[in-house]
C-alpha positions in Angstrom: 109.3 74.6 173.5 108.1 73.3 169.9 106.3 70.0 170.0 108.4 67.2 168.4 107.7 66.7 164.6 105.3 64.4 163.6 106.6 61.2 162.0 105.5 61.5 158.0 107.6 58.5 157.2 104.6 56.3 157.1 102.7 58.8 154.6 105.4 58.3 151.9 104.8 54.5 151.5 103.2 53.2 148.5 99.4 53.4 149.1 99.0 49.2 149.5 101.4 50.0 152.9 100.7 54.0 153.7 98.8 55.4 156.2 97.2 59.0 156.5 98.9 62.1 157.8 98.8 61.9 161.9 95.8 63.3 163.5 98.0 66.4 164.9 98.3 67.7 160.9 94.4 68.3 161.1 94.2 69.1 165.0 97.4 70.5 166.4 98.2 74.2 166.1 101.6 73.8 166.2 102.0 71.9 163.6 99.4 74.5 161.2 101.6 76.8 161.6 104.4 74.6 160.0 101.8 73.9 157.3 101.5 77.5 156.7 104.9 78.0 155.8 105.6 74.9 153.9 102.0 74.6 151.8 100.9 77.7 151.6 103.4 80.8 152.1 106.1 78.8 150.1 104.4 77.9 146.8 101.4 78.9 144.5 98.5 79.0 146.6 94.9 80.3 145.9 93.7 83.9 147.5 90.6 84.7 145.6 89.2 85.5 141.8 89.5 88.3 140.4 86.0 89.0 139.5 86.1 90.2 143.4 87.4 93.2 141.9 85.5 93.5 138.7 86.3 97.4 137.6 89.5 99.2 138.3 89.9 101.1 141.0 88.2 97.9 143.3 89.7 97.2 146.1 89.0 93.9 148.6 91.1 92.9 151.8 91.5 89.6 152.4 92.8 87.7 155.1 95.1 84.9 154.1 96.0 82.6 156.9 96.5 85.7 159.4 98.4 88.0 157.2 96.7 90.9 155.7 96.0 91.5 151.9 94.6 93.6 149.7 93.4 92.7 146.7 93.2 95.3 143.7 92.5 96.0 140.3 94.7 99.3 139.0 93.7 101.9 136.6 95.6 99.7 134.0 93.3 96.9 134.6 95.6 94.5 136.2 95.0 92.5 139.4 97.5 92.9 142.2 98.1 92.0 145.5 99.4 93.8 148.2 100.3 93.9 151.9 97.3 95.8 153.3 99.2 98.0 155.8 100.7 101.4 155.6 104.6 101.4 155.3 104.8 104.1 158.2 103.6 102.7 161.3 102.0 99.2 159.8 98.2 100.3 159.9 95.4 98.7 158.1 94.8 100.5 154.9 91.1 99.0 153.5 88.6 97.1 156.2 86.3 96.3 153.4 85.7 96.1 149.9 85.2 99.4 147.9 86.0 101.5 145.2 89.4 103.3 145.5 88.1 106.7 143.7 91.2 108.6 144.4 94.3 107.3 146.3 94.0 104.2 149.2 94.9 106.8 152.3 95.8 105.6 155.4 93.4 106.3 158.5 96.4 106.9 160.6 98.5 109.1 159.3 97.3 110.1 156.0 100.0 108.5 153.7 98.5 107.5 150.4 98.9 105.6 147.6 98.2 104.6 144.3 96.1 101.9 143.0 99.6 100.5 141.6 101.2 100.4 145.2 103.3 103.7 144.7 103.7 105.7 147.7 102.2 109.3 146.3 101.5 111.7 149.1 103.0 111.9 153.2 101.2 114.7 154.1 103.3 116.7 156.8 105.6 114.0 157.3 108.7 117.1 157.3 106.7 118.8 159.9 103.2 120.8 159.7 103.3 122.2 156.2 105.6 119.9 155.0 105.2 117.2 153.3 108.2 115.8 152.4 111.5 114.7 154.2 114.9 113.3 152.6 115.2 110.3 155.2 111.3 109.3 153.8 112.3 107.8 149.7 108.7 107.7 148.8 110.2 105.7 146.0 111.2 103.0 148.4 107.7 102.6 150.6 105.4 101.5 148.1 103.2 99.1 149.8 104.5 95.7 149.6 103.4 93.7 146.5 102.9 89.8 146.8 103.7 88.0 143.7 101.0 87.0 142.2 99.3 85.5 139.0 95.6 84.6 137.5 94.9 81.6 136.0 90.7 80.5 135.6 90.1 83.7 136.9 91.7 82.9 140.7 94.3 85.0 141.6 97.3 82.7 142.8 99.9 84.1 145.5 103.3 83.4 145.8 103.9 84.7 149.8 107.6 83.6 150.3 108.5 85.0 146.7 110.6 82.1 145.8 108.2 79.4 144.3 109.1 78.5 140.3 107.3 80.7 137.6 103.5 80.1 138.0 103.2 78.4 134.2 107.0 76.4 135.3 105.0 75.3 138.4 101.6 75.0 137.1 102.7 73.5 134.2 101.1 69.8 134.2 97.9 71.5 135.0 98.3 74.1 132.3 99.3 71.2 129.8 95.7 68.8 131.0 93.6 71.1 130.8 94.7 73.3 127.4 91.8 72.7 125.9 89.9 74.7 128.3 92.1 78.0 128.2 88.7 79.5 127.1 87.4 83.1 128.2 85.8 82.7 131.6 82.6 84.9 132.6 81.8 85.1 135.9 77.8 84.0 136.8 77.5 87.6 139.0 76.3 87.8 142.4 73.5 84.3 142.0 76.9 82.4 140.5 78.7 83.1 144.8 78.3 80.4 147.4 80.4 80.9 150.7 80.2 77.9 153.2 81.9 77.9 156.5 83.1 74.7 157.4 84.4 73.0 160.7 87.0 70.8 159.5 90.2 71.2 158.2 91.1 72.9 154.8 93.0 69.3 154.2 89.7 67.2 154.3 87.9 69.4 152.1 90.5 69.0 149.5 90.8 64.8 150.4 86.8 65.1 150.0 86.6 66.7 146.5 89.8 64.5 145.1 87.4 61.0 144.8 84.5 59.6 143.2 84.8 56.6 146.3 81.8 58.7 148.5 79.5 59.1 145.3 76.8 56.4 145.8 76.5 57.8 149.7 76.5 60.7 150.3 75.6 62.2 146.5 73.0 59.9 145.7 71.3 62.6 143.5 74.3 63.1 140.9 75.5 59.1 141.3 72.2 58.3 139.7 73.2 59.7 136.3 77.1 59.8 136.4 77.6 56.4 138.7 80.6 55.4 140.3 81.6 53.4 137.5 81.5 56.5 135.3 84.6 57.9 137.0 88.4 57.6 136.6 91.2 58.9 139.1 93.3 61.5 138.2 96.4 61.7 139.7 99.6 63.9 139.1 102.1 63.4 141.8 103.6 66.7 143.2 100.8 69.0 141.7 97.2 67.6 141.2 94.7 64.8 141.6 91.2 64.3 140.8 88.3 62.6 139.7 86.6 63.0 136.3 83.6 61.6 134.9 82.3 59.9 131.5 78.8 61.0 131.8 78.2 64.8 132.0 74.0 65.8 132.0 74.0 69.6 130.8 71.7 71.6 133.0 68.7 72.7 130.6 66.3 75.9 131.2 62.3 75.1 130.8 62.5 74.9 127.0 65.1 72.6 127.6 67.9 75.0 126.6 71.4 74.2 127.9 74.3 77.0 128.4 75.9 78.1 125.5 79.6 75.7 125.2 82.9 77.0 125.3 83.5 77.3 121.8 86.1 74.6 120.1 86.1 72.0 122.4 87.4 68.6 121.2 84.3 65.7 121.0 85.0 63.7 123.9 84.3 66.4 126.5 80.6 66.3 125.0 80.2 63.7 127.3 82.9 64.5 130.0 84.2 66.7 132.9 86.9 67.0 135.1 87.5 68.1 138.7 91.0 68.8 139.7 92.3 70.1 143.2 95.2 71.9 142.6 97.6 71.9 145.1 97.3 73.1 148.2 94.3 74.8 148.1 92.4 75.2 145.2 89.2 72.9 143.5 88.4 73.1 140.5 85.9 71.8 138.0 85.3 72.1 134.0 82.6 71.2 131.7 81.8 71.4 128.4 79.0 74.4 129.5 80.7 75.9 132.8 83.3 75.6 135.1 83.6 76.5 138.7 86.8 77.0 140.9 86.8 76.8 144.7 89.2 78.8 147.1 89.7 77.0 150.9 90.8 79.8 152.9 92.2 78.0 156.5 90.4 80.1 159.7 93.0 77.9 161.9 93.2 74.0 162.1 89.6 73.2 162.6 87.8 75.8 160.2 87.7 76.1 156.3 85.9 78.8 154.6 85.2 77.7 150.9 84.8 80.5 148.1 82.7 79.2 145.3 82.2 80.8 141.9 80.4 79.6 138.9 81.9 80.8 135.3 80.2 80.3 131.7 81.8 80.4 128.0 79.5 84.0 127.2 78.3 86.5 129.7 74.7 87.7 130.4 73.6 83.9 130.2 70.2 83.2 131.5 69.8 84.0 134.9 67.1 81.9 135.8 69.6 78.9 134.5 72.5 80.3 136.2 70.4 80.0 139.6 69.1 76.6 138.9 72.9 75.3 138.3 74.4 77.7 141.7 71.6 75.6 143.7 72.1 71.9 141.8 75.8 72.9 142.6 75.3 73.9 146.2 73.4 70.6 147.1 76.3 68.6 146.3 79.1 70.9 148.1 76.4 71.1 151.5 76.1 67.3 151.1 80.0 67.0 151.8 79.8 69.2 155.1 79.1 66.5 157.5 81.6 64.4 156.2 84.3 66.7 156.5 83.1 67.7 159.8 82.3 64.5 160.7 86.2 63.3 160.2 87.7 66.6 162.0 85.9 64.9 165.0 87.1 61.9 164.0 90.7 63.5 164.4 90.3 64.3 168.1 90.9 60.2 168.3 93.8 59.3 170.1 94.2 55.6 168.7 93.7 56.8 165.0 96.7 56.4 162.8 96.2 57.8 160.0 94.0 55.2 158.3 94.4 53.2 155.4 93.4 53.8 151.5 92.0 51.7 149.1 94.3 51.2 146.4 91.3 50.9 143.9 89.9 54.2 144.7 91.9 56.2 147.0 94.8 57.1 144.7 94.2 60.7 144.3 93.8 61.2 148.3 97.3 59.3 148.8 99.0 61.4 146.1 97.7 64.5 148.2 98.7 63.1 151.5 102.1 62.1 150.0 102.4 65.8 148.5 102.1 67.4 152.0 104.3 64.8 153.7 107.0 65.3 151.1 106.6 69.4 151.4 106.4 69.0 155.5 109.4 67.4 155.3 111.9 68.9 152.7 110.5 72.2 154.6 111.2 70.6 158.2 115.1 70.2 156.2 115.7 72.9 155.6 114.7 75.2 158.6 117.2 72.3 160.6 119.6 73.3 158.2 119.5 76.9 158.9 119.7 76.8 162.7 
């Protein structure tokens, strides 16, 4: 029997009378699993970049909150994703990254396929010596493709197949930042930081949304770009965010910054921006380099977060690129405890949610009242059907 629903009523109220999401949306696996299906299967959510599949012909399985993917760029150069399991008896296809040289065969039973998901070869499936059957339309057991889309080099998924177009959906974001629809060059293998996280994916995206924590617990960056530097963002049903008036350009030992994107209106001279997109993608842009951040949910108490560090021209200096991955990973390890420390904080039976400043916790409502407005529209409609 299904534990009741957690009352979200509470969530929705304007931020001088809401309170946060229940404990049990950070806790409870019950309730993940609802979230699975209402924030991430059922919109645009963020699997990975596609500069994890640099060349065609790369292929790299992801997990995605327990269903199995396969991400892969085709002879033709475009990204896809797939369901990484055979169509004949639902085995595992790729364990690990690699390069597809040929076909992607199945361990199992030999059935292969092409880089583009067609079904090309089901060796003896008529018998031995025969290899094909009329009741097996090779036509119609492709591997299962998940719609996807790539925007800042991270390759969104669509799982339920039903979300609005990706630029209908994504279109306030598209619209804020158009000055940044730049070329993107990925920083290589010193530009990748992977940090495992106790917490839930939730808090890490409530963490990166404010400036509020910046004289605490980033006392480094707050004493160049201070609190009072920063301004909320916040676009109700898609995005929120900080960004910042001061922006100090990382410089090499001649005191050589990275090259700029190219064309850049004046004011982001002095200016950047960090968005999370919702549910489950961070992202930040500057007038030298931008960065996005994937929170891939390992259950209701663990977050893994995919980092990756892009520049306006490629084969930028590496020594710079490795000064700005490690100024970069100092700030993101600085948030660690504090999103651990409020998973913990979650195991409190007498905690209701707690409170927001309406000052400086606008962008963390507007995400809370995204996911209680999802959770229930979602909770709706599955009533509905039974």
């Amino acid at each position: 029997m299904s534990p009741p629903p957690t009352d979200l009523a509470s969530v929705r109220l304007p931020i001088t009378q809401a309170h946060g999401l229940p404990n049990a949306h950070y806790i409870d696996p019950a309730v993940f699993a609802e979230e699975r299906q209402a924030l991430m299967f059922g919109q645009w959510a963020g699997l990975a970049v596609a500069a994890d599949v640099p060349e065609p012909g790369d292929a790299s399985p992801v997990d995605f909150l327990g269903m199995p993917l396969l991400l892969i760029r085709g002879r033709d150069g475009a990204v896809r994703v797939f369901q990484n399991i055979c169509r004949h008896r639902g085995m595992i296809l790729v364990e690990a990254p690699r390069k597809i040289e040929g076909a992607i065969r199945c361990p199992y039973h030999s059935w292969c396929y092409g880089s583009d998901g067609r079904l090309v070869s089901t060796p003896h499936v008529g018998g031995p010596g025969h290899n094909t059957h009329e009741a097996i339309d090779r036509a119609a057991l492709g591997l299962i493709e998940v719609r996807s889309h790539v925007w800042r080099d991270v390759v969104w998924i669509n799982v339920s197949g039903d979300a609005p177009a990706f630029e209908e959906a994504m279109a306030p974001a598209l619209a804020r930042w158009a000055d940044f629809e730049r070329p993107l060059y990925h920083g290589g293998a010193d530009s990748r930081i992977t940090l495992a996280v106790a917490s839930n994916w939730k808090l890490a995206v409530e963490n990166y949304c404010e400036s509020y924590h910046l004289p605490w617990v980033h006392p480094g960056l707050n004493s160049y770009s201070r609190l009072e530097d920063h301004y909320n963002i916040e676009q109700p049903g898609a995005f929120s965010g900080q960004g910042t008036l001061v922006y100090r350009q990382v410089t090499n030992e001649y005191g050589a910054p990275f090259p700029d994107f190219a064309g850049l209106p004046d004011k982001w001279d002095t200016a950047a921006e960090y968005l999370a997109i919702y549910p489950n993608v961070l992202l930040g842009a500057h007038r030298d380099h931008a960065f996005a951040i994937v929170l891939l949910p390992d259950g209701p108490e663990r977050t893994v977060e995919h980092i990756h560090l892009y520049y306006a021209e490629p084969g930028t200096d590496s020594g710079l690129r490795q000064r700005n991955t490690q100024l970069w990973k100092t700030v993101f390890e600085e948030d660690i405890f504090v999103v651990e420390g409020m998973q913990r904080g979650r195991h409190a039976a007498g905690f209701d949610g707690g409170r927001f400043s309406p000052a400086m916790d606008g962008p963390t409502h507007c995400f809370h009242d995204w996911v209680a407005a999802r959770m229930m529209a979602w909770r709706g409609a599955s009533e509905a059907a039974e």
